[in-house]
C-alpha positions as CSV (number, residue, x, y, z in Angstrom):
1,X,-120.9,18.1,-14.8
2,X,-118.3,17.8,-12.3
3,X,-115.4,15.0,-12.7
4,X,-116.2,11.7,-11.0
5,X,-114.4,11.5,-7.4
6,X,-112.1,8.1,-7.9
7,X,-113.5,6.7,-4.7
8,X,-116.8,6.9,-6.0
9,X,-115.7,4.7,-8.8
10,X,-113.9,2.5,-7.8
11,X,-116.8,1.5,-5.4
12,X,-119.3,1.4,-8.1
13,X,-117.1,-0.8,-9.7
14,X,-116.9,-3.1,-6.8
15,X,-120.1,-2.7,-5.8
16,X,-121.3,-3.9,-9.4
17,X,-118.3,-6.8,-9.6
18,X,-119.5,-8.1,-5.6
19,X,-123.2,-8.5,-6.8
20,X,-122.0,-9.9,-10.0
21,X,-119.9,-12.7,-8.5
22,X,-122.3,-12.9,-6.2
23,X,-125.5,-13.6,-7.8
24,X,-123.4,-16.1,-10.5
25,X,-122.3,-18.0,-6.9
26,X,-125.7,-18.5,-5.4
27,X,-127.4,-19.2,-8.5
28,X,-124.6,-22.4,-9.1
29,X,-125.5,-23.8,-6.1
30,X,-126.8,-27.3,-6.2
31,X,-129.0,-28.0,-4.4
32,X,-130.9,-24.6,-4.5
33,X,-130.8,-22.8,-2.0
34,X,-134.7,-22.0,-0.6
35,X,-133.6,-18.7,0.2
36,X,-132.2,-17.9,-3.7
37,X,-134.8,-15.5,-4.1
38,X,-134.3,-13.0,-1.8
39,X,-129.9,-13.7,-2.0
40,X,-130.7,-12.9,-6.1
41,X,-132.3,-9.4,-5.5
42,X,-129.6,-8.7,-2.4
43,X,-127.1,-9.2,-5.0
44,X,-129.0,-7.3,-7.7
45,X,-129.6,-4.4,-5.4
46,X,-125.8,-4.4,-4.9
47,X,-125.3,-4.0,-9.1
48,X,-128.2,-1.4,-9.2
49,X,-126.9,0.5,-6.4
50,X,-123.2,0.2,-8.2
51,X,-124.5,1.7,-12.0
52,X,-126.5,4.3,-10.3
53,X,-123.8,5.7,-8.5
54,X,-121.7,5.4,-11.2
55,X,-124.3,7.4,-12.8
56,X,-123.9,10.1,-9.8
57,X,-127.7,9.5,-8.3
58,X,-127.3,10.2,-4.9
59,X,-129.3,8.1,-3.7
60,X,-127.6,4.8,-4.6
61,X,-125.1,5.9,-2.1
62,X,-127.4,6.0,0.4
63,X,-128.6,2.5,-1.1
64,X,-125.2,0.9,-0.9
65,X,-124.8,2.0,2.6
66,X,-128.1,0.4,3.6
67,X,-126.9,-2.6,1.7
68,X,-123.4,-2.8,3.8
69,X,-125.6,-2.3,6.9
70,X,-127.9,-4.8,5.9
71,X,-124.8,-7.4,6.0
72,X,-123.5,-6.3,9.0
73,X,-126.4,-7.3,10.5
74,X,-127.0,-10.1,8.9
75,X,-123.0,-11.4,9.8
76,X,-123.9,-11.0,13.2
77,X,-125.8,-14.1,13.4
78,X,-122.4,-15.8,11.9
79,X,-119.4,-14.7,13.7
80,X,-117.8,-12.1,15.6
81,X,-114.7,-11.7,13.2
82,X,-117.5,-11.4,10.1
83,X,-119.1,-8.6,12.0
84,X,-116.3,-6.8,12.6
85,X,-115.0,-7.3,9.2
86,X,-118.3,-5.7,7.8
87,X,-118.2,-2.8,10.2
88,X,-115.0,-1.9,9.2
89,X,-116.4,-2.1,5.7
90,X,-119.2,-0.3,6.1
91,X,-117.1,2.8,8.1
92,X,-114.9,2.4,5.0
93,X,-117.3,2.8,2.7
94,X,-119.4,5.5,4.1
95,X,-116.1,7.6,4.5
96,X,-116.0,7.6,0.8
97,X,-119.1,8.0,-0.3
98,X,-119.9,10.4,2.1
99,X,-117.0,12.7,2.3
100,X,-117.3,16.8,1.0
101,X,-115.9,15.6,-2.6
102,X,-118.1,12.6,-2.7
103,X,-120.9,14.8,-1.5
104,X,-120.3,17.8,-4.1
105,X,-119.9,15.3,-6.9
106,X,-123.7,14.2,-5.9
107,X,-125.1,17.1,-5.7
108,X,-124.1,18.8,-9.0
109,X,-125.3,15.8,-10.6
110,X,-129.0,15.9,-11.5
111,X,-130.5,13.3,-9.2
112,X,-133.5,12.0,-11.7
């Protein structure tokens, strides 16, 4: 197996850390928030998405990038300066995860 690209984990680190932080946020909100169920399995998806590409599956790239684009959409009903700041993520991210050593890592690593 080929050595882990550093890009790729140092996302899947932040990736795991964001839902993390995440999901311990929205769960210590009082009053509940009537939305906590689907925030919870956002946030999950993000640490799920995070191990597995840790784990060099490539689809939790693919995953993670439907994640990010999932919150660029979703910062568009908020502000402009949010949306910006999550395309600029998202372009980021899919630089890394998607660039030829990224892309050679994940496919010399057995998918299932």
């Amino acid at each position: 197996m080929k050595k882990r690209p550093f890009a790729v984990t140092v996302l899947g680190c932040v990736f795991i850390l964001a839902g993390l932080v995440g999901l311990a946020y929205h769960l210590s909100d009082k009053p509940v928030d009537h939305w906590i169920v689907l925030i919870s399995a956002v946030r999950i998806i993000a640490v799920v998405g995070g191990i597995f590409l840790l784990l060099g599956h490539g689809w939790a790239r693919w995953l993670l990038l439907a994640w990010l684009a999932l919150h660029v959409v979703v910062s568009a009903f908020h502000s402009v300066s949010e949306t910006l700041a999550h395309v600029v993520l998202l372009m980021v991210v899919s630089y890394f995860l998607l660039e030829s050593g990224a892309s050679k890592y994940f496919k010399s690593t057995p998918s299932e």
